[in-house]
Every structure is written in structure tokens, then in C-alpha cells.
C-alpha positions as CSV (number, residue, x, y, z in Angstrom):
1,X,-71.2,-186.3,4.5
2,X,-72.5,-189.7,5.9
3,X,-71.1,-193.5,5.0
4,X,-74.6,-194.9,5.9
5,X,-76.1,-194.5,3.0
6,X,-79.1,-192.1,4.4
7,X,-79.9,-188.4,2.7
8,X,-77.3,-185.9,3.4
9,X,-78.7,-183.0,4.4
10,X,-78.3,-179.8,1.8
11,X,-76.4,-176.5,2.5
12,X,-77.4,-173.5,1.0
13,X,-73.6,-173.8,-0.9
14,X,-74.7,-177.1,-2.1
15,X,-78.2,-175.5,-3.3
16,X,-76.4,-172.5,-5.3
17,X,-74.0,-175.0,-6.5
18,X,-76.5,-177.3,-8.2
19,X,-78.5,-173.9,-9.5
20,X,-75.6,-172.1,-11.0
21,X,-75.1,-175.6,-13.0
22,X,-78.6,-175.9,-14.1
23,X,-78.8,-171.9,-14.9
24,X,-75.4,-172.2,-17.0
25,X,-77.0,-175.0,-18.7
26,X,-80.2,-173.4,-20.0
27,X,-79.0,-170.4,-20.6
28,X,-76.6,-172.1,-22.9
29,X,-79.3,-174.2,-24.4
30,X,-81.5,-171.5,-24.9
31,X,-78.8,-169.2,-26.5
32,X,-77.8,-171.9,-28.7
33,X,-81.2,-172.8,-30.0
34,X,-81.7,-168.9,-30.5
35,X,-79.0,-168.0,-32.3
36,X,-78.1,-171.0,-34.1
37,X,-79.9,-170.6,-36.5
38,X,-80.0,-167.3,-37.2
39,X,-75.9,-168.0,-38.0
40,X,-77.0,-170.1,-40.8
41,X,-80.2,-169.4,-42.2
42,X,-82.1,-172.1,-44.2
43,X,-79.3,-174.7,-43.8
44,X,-80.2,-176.0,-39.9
45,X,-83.7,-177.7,-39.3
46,X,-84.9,-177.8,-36.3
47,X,-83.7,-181.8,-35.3
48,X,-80.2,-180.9,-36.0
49,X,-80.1,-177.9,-34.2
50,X,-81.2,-179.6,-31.1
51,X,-78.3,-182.1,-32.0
52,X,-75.7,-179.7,-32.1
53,X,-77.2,-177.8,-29.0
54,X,-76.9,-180.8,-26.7
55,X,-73.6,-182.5,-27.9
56,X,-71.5,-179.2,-28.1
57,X,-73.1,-178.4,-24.4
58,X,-72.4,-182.2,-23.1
59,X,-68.2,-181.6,-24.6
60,X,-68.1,-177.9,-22.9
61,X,-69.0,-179.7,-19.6
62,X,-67.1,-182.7,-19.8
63,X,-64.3,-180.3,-20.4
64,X,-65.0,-177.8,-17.4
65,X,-65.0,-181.0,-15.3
66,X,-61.5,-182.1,-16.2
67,X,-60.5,-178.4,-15.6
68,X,-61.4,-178.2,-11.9
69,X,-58.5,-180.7,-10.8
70,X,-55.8,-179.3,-12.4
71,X,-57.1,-175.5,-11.5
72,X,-57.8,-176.6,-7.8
73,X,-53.7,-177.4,-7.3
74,X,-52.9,-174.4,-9.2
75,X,-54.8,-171.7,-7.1
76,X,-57.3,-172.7,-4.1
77,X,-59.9,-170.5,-4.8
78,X,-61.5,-173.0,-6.7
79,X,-61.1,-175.7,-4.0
80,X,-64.8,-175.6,-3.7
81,X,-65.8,-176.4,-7.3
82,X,-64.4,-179.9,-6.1
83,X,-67.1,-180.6,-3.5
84,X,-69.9,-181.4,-6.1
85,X,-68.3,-182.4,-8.8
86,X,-69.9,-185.6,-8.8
87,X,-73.2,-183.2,-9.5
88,X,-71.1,-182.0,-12.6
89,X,-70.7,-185.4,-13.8
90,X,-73.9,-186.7,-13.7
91,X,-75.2,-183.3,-15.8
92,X,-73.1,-184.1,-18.4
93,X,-74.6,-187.9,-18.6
94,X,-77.7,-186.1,-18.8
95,X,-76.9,-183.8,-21.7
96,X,-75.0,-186.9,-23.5
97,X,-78.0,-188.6,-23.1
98,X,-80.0,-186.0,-24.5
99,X,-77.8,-185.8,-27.9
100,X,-77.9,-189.4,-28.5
101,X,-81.3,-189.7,-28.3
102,X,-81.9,-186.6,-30.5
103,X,-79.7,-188.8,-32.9
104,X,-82.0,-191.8,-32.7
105,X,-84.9,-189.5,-32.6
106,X,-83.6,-188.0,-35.8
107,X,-81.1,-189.8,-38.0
108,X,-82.2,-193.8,-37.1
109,X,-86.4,-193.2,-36.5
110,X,-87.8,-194.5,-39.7
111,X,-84.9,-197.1,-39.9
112,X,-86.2,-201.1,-40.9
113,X,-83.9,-201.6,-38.2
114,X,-84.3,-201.1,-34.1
115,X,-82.2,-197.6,-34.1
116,X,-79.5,-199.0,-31.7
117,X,-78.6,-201.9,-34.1
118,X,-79.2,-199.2,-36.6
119,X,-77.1,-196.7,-34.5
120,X,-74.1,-199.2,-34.7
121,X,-74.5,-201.4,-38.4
122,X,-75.1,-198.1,-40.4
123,X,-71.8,-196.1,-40.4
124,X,-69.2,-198.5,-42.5
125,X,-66.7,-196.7,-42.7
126,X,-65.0,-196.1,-46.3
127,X,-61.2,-198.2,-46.1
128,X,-59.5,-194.8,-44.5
129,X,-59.2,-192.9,-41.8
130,X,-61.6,-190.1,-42.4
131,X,-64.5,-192.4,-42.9
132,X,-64.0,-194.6,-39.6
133,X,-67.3,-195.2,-37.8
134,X,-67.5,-192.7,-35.5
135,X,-70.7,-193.0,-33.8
136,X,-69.5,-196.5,-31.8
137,X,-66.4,-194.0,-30.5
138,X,-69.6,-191.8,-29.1
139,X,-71.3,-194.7,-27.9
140,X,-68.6,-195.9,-26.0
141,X,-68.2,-192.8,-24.0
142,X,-71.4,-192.1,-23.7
143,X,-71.6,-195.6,-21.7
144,X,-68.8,-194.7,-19.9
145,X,-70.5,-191.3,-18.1
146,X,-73.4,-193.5,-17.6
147,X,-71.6,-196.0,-15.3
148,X,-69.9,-193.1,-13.5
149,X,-73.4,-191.5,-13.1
150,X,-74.8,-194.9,-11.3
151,X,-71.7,-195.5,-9.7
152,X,-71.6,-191.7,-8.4
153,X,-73.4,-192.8,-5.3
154,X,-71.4,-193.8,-1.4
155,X,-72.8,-197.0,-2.0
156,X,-70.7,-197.8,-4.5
157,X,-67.8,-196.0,-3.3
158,X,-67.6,-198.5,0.1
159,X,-69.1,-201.3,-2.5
160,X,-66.0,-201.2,-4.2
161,X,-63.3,-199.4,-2.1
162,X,-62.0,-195.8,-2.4
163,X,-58.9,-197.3,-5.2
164,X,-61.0,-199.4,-7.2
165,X,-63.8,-196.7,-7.1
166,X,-61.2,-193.8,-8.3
167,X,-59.7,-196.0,-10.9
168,X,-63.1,-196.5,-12.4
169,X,-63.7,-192.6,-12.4
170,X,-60.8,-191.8,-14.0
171,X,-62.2,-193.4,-17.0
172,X,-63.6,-190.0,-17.7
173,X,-60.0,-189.4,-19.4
174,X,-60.7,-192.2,-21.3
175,X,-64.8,-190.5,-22.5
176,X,-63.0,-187.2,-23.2
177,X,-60.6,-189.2,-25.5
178,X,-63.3,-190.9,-27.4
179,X,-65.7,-188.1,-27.6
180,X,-62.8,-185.7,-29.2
181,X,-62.0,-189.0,-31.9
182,X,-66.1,-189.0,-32.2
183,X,-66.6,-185.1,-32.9
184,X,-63.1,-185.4,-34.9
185,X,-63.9,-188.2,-37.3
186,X,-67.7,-187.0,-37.7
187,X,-68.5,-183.3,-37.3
188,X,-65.3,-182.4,-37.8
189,X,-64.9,-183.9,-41.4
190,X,-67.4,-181.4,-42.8
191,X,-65.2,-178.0,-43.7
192,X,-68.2,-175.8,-43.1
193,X,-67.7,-176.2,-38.9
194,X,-64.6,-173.9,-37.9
195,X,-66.1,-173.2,-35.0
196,X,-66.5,-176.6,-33.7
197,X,-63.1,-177.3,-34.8
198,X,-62.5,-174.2,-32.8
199,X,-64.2,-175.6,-29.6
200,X,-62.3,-178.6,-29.7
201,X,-58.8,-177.4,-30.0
202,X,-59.4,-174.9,-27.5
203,X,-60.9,-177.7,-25.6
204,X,-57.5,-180.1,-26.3
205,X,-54.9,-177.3,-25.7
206,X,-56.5,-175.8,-22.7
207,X,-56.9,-179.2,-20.9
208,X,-53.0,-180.3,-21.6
209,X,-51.7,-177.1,-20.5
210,X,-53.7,-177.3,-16.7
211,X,-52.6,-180.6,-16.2
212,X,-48.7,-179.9,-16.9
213,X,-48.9,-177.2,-14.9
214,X,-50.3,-178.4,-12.2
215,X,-48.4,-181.4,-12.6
216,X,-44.9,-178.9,-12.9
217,X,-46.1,-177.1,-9.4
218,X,-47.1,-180.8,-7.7
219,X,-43.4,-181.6,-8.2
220,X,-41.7,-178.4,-7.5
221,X,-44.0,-178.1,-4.3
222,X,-42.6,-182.0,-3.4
223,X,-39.2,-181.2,-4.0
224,X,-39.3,-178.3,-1.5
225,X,-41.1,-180.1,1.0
226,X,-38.9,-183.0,1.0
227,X,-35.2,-182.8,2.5
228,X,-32.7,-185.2,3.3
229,X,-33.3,-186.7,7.0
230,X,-31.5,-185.3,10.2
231,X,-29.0,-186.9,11.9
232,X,-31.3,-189.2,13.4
233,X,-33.1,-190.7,11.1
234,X,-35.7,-191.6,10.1
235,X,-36.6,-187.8,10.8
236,X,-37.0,-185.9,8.0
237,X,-36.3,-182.3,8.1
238,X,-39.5,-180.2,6.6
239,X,-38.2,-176.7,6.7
240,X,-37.8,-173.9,9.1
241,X,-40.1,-174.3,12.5
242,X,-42.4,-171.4,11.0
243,X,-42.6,-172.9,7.4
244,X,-46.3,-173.9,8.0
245,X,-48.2,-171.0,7.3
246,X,-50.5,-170.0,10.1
247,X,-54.4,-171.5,9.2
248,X,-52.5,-173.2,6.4
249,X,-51.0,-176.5,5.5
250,X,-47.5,-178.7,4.2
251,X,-47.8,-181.6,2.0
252,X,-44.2,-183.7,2.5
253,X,-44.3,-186.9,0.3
254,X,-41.5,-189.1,1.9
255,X,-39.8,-191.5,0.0
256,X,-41.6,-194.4,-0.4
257,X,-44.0,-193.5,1.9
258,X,-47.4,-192.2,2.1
259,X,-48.1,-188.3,1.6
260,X,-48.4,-186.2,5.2
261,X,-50.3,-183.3,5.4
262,X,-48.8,-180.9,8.4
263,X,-51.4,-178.1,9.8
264,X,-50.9,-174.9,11.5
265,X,-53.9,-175.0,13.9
266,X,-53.5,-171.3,15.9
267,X,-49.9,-171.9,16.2
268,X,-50.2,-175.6,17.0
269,X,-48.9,-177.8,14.4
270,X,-50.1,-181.4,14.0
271,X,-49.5,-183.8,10.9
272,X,-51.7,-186.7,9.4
273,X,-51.9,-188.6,6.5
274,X,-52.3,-186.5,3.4
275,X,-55.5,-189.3,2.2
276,X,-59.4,-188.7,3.1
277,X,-60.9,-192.3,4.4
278,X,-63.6,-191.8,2.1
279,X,-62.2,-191.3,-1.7
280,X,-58.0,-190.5,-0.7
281,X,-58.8,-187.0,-1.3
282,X,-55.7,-184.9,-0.8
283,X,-56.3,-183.6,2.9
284,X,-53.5,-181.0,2.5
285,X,-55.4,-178.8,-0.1
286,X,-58.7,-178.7,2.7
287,X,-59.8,-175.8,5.1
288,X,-58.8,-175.6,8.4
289,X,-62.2,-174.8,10.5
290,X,-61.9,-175.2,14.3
291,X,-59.8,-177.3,14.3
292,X,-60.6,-180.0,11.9
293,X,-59.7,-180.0,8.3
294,X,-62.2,-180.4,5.6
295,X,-61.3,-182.8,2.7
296,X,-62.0,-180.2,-0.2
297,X,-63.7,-183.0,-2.3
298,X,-67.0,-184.3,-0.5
299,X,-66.6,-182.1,2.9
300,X,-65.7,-184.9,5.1
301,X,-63.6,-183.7,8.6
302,X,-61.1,-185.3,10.6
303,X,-59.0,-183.8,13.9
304,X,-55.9,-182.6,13.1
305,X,-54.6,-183.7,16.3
306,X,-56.3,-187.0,16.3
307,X,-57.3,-187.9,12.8
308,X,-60.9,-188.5,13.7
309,X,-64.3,-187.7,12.8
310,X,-66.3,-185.5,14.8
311,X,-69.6,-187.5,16.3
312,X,-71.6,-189.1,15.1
313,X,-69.0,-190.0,12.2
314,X,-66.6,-192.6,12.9
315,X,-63.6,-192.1,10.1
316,X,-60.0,-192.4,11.5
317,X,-57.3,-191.4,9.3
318,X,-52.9,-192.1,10.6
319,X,-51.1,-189.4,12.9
320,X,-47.7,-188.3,12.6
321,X,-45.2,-186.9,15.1
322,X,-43.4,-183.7,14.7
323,X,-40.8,-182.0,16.5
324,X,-38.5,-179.2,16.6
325,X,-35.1,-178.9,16.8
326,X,-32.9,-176.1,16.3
327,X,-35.2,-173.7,14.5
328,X,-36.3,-176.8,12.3
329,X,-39.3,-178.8,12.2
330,X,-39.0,-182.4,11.7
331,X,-41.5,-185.1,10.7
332,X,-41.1,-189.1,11.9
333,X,-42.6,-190.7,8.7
334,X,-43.6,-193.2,10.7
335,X,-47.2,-193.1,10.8
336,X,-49.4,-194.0,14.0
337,X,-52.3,-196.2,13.5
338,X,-55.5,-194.7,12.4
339,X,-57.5,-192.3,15.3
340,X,-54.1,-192.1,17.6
341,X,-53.8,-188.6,19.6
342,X,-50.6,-186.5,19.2
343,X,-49.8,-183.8,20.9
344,X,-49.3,-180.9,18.7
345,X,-46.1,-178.8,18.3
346,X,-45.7,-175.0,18.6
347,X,-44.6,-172.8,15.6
348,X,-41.7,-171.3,15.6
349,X,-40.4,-172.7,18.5
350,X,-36.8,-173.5,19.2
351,X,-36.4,-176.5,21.1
């Protein structure tokens, strides 16, 4: 990945990537519009169908795209689902877009209104809760995946810094909220759409349950990796000397300090700060490939040893100093400044 702002070249992962995206998508589409209406005859025209087709589609992948955190921490075999899913986001923008226009196309085009003012004056609302207006809650989120699709670019990300960036992503939380209050206070209200309702709590329940287990496992894995200090502080005690599986990686959060991500390089172990330079992606959930670990959310690489780039790239991330003593291998949570070598440690040693 490049910080200059030129075209990235494409791998052939990024190209099967994109297509299984696109090919999921159509097929849904296509499946939808086929069988539809064929599940109820007579009842669904033709504008409506197309509706349904797009906004169910849009919720589906809004919801896959809130799944991939959660299920990246939980196993790492799907580690790489988090290298485009910046792609993912902008396709559901796309098929949002695509519903709310069939809505204007449909419900607002022979309005004695423009159909945006139309799309916002004409739901009133009834003085409860099941006829709120609904469609400004779609609106709303519907703007919201747009400025994440614009702001989806590097530009943006060193426009506005890697924190204020990530904040402004994780309005997606926010979209997902207003989308399920949409489709609740709309679709929902008619009894005839079990299914939907179906969707939706599936949708609700499956979502919750990743994120408090991944959140449970974040916290027993933190609890583990951190240990009172040795004697001499500040070190902090990680485990045994071999604890570091071998190709693998340690996450130790010390108190009050910034995450550390240790690495078993071939026996060599080397720790650096657990944050990419590009979006603080978490470091300690990358591959280890010759010696450089690969941030498993946009690819970038720095030296385990060094927390550096490779050329032509000029990223520097903080080193750490380990050491072992007695069978146990202890961190100095004192980090080095950005790019500083360190020579590595050996597993299993026993100084």
C-alpha cells in the first residue's frame, strides 16, 4: 500500500476479492428478483420488487461488514476478509444508493413536490411510536455510508489523521442502528413480512453475540498476557521464554501504556508497538512473512526488528526490548522511538 496518493497496484487476491463481492451481489439480486415474486403472486409489481431487492441486499451487507471484526479476533482465518473491507463498504453505499432511488423513482415521481423534499415532508407520522417517520432514519444512514464511501480513500485518512479518520468510520455502528429503526418502524409494521422480521433479528442477535465474544476473548487474552512486573521494574513478565509461538505473535497491553505486539521470527523474538502507522491497525493479529509483519487491514509491512518499512516506503512504527531471565521472557514497556533497531532475543533461552 502507498501513502502518496498514486494507484496501488492490484494482486490477484485483491482481484478475486472484489469479484467474489460483485458475484455474491448479483447472484443475490438476480435470485431475489426471480423468486420474489413467484412467493407472492399478484401482490408485488415490479418497482417494489426492485425495492425490496436492493434494501434487503444493502442490510445483508452492511451486516457481513460488521461481522468481519469481531470474527477476525475470534479465529484468524478470516484475517484476510479485513484487507478490503473498505471495498465492502463502498458496495453497500452503492446498493443503499440503489434502494433510495428506486424509492424516489417509485413512491415520490409524480409528487407536486421535488421528491427529496417530498422524500422528507410526506411521512408525518401519526402521534405514536409505530407511525414515526421512518424514511429521515434511512436517510440519515444512507448519508452516513456515503461520507465513509468518499472518505474511504488515503487521502483522507492522512487528511485527517488515522484517530479522527477511525472515529468517523465507526459511524457505521451508528448507520446499522438507524437502518434497523428505519426497516423496524417501516417494513416491519406490515404483519405480512416474517421473513424480514426474520432477517433483522437474525441480523441483531448474530451481530451482539460476535462482538461479546470477541470482546470476552480480547480480555481473557489481556489478562493472560499481562503479569505483575519482575523485581526490577519496570519489566514486565510476559510468560515462559517459549510462550511466543514459533511464526506467531503476543499482544501484552501494559497498564497504561500502549499495546506491544511480540513476534517469533525463526526463533528470534522481537517486539513493537501493537498499532499500524497508517489506520492503528492491530499489528499482533498480522502475518509474519520474511521477516516483516503484515498489518492484516490494508497490507502495510514493518521489520519486526526495526519497525520500518521496507523501500521505497518510509513508515516507522516504536521498538521494544525483551529479555530473558530464568526461563521467562520479559518486556521493558518502555518504547524506543519510532524506526530504532533492537536486537532480537532467542526462544526458549535461559539466560
Amino acid at each position: 500500500m502507498s501513502v502518496r496518493f498514486v494507484p496501488v497496484s492490484w494482486t490477484p487476491a485483491k482481484w478475486v476479492y472484489d469479484a467474489v463481492l460483485v458475484a455474491g451481489i448479483v447472484a443475490y439480486l438476480a435470485a431475489f428478483f426471480h423468486w420474489g415474486g413467484r412467493a407472492a403472486p399478484g401482490t408485488l409489481d415490479d418497482q417494489t420488487l426492485s425495492i425490496r431487492a436492493y434494501g434487503t441486499c444493502a442490510f445483508i451487507l452492511l451486516t457481513l461488514v460488521l461481522a468481519i471484526g469481531p470474527l477476525a479476533r475470534l479465529d484468524r482465518r478470516f484475517l484476510p476478509c479485513l484487507y478490503n473491507r473498505r471495498h465492502f463498504g463502498v458496495l453497500v453505499f452503492f446498493m443503499a444508493a440503489a434502494h433510495a432511488t428506486a424509492v424516489l423513482d417509485w413512491y415520490f415521481a409524480y409528487s407536486s413536490l421535488d421528491p427529496w423534499r417530498a422524500l422528507l415532508v410526506a411521512d408525518t407520522g401519526s402521534g405514536h411510536w409505530q407511525g414515526f417517520p421512518f424514511i429521515p432514519l434511512g436517510v440519515a444512514a444512507l448519508l452516513i455510508l456515503a461520507i465513509m464511501a468518499a472518505t474511504s480513500h488515503d487521502f483522507w485518512l492522512a487528511f485527517l489523521g488515522p484517530a479522527t479518520w477511525k472515529a468517523l468510520h465507526m459511524a457505521v455502528y451508528a448507520a446499522y442502528g438507524l437502518v434497523v429503526a428505519h426497516v423496524g418502524l417501516g417494513a416491519l409494521q406490515d404483519a405480512r413480512e416474517t421473513g424480514l422480521a426474520l432477517v433483522v433479528a437474525s441480523s441483531c442477535a448474530a451481530l451482539l453475540g460476535l462482538h461479546l465474544a470477541a470482546a470476552l476473548s480480547s480480555r481473557r487474552q489481556d489478562e493472560a498476557a499481562l503479569r505483575p512486573p519482575a523485581d526490577d521494574a519496570p519489566w514486565i513478565d510476559v510468560g515462559a521464554s517459549d510462550a511466543v509461538p514459533a511464526g506467531g505473535s503476543l499482544v501484552v497491553r501494559p497498564e497504561g501504556g500502549e499495546a506491544v505486539a511480540i513476534f517469533n521470527d525463526a526463533g528470534r523474538l522481537s517486539a513493537i508497538s501493537n498499532l499500524c502507522a497508517h489506520q492503528n491497525g492491530p499489528l499482533g493479529e498480522g502475518r509474519l512473512i520474511d521477516g516483516c509483519v503484515v498489518c492484516p487491514w490494508h497490507g502495510y509491512q514493518y521489520r519486526v526488528t526495526d519497525g520500518c518499512a521496507p523501500a521505497p516506503f518510509t513508515e516507522r512504527i516504536a521498538t521494544y526490548t525483551l529479555a530473558i531471565r530464568d526461563g521467562r521472557l520479559l518486556l521493558d514497556p518502555r518504547a524506543h522511538p519510532p524506526g530504532t533497531p533492537v536486537a532480537p532475543v532467542t526462544a526458549g533461552a535461559n539466560a
